[in-house]
C-alpha positions as a LaTeX table, in Angstrom:
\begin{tabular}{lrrr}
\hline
Residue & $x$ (\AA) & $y$ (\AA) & $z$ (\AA) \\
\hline
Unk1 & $-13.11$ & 27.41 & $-1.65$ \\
Unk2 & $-12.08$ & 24.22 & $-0.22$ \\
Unk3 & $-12.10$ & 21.16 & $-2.16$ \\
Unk4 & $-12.23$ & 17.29 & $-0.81$ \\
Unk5 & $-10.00$ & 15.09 & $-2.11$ \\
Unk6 & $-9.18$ & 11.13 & $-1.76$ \\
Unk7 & $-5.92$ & 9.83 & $-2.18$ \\
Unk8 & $-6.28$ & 6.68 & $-4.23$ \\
Unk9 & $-3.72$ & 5.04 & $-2.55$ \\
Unk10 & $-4.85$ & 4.59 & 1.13 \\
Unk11 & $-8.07$ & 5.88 & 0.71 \\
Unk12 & $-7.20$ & 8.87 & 3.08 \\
Unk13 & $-9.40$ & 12.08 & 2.90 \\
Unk14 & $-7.44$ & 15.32 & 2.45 \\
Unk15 & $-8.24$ & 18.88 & 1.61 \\
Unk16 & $-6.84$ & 21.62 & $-0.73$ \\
Unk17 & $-7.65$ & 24.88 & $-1.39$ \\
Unk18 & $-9.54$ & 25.96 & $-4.74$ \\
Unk19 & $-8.33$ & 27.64 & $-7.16$ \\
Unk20 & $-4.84$ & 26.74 & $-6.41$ \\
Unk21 & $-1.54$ & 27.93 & $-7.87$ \\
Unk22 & $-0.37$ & 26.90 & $-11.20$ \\
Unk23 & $-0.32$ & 23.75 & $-11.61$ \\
Unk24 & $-1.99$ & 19.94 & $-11.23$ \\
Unk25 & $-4.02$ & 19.56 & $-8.25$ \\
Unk26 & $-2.80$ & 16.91 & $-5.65$ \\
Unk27 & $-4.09$ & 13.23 & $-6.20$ \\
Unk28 & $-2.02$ & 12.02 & $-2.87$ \\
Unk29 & $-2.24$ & 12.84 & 0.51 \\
Unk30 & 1.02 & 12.65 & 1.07 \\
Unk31 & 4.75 & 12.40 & $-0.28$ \\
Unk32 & 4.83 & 8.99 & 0.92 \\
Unk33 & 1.73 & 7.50 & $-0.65$ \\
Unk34 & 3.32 & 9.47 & $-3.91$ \\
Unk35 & 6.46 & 7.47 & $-3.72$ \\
Unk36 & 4.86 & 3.97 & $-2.72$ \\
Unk37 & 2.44 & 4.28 & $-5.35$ \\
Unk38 & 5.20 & 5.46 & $-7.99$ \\
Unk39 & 7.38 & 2.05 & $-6.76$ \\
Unk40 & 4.33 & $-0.40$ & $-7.25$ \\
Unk41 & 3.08 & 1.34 & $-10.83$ \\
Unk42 & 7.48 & 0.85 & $-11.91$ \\
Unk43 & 7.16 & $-2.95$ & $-10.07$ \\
Unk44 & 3.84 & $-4.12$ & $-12.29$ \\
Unk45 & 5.24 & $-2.81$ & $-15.14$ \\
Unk46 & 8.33 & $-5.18$ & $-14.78$ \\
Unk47 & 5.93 & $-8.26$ & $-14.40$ \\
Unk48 & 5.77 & $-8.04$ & $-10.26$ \\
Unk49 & 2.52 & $-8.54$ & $-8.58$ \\
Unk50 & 1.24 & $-6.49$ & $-5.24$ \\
Unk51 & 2.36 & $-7.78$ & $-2.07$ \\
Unk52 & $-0.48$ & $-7.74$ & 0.41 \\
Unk53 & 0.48 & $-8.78$ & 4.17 \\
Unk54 & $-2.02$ & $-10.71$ & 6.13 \\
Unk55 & $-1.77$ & $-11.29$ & 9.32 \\
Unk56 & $-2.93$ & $-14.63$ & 10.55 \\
Unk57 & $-5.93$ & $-14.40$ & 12.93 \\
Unk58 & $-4.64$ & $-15.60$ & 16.75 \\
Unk59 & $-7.57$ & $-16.99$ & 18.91 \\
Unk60 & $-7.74$ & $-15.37$ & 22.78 \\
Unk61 & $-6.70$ & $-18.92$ & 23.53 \\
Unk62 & $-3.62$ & $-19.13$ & 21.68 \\
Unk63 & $-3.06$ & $-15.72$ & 23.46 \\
Unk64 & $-3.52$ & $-16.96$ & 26.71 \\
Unk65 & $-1.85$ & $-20.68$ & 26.33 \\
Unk66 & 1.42 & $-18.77$ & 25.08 \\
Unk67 & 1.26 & $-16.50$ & 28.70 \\
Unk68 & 1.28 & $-19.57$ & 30.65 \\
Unk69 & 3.94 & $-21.35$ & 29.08 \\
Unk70 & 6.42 & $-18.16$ & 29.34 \\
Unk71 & 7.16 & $-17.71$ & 33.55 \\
Unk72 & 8.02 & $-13.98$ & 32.67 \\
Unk73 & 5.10 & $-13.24$ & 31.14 \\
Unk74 & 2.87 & $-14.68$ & 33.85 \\
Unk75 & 4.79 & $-12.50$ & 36.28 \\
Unk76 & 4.37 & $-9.54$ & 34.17 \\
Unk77 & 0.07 & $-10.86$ & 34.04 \\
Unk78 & 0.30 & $-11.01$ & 37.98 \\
Unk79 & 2.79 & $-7.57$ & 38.77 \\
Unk80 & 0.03 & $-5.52$ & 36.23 \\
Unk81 & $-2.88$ & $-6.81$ & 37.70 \\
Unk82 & $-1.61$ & $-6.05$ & 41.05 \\
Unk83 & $-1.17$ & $-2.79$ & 40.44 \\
Unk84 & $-4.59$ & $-2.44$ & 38.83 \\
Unk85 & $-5.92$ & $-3.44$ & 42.22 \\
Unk86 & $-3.67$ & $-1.28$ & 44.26 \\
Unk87 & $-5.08$ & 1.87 & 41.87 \\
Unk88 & $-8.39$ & 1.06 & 42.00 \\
Unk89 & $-9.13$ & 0.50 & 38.26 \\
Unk90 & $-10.46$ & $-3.02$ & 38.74 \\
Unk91 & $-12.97$ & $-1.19$ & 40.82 \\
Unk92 & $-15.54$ & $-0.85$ & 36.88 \\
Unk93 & $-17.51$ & $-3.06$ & 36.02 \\
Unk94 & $-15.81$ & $-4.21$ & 33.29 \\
Unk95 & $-13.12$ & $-5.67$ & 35.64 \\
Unk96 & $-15.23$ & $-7.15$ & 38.09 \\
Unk97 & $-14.89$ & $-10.63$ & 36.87 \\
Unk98 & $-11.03$ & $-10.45$ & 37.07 \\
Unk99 & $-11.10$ & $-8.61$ & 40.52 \\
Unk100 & $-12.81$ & $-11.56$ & 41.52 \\
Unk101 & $-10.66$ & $-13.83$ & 40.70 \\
Unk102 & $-7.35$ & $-11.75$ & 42.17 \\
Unk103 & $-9.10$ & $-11.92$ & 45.63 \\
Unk104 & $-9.59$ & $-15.61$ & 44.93 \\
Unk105 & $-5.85$ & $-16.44$ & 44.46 \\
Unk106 & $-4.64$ & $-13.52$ & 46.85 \\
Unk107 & $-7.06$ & $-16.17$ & 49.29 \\
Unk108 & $-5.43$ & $-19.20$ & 48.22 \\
Unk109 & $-2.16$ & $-18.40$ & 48.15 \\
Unk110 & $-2.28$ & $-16.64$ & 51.63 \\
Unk111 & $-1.67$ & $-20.23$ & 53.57 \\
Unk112 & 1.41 & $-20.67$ & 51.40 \\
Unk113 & 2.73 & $-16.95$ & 51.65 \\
Unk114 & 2.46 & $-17.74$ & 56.07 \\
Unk115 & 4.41 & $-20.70$ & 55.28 \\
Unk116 & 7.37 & $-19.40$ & 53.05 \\
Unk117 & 7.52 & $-16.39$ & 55.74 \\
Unk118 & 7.71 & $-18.23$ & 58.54 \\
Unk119 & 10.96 & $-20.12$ & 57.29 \\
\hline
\end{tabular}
């Protein structure tokens, strides 16, 4: 028989077989959730609360307002979406908005390109 088990750790489903060997049955799912687990039960006992990280919530705009300001990451923006093109995966519909736009600029930017060529 199979048994279901959570690890009260990380919440993590695991199974073990029924009856088992001698001994306890497993409470963690694994050797690492044993030892973190052991560490914060020995930490509260000396007075030390948890230590939860939070990540602090980014808006798309931050996102995007830190690509324009670094030059190598708008040429990594412009070399991927390039590509993208050249493959064909801007082809869904999904894409179709930024497609769009990368025929827009290739338009725009063809005067310019004649230009710097022609030098």
């Amino acid at each position: 028989m199979i048994v279901e088990r959570t690890c009260p750790r990380c919440g993590t489903t695991f199974y073990e077989a029924s009856p088992r060997t001698p001994g306890r049955p497993r409470r963690w799912c694994s050797r690492e959730c044993r030892r973190s687990a052991s560490e914060e039960r020995r930490a509260a006992a000396g007075g030390a609360g948890a230590v939860t990280c939070v990540a602090p919530e980014i808006s798309l705009d931050q996102h995007v307002v830190a690509v324009l300001e670094s030059p190598a990451a708008c040429r990594r923006v412009l070399r991927q979406v390039q590509e993208w093109e050249a493959n064909g995966a801007l082809n869904g519909a999904k894409w179709s908005g930024v497609a769009a736009e990368f025929v827009r600029l290739r338009r725009s930017a063809a005067p310019a390109l004649t230009w710097l060529r022609s030098r």
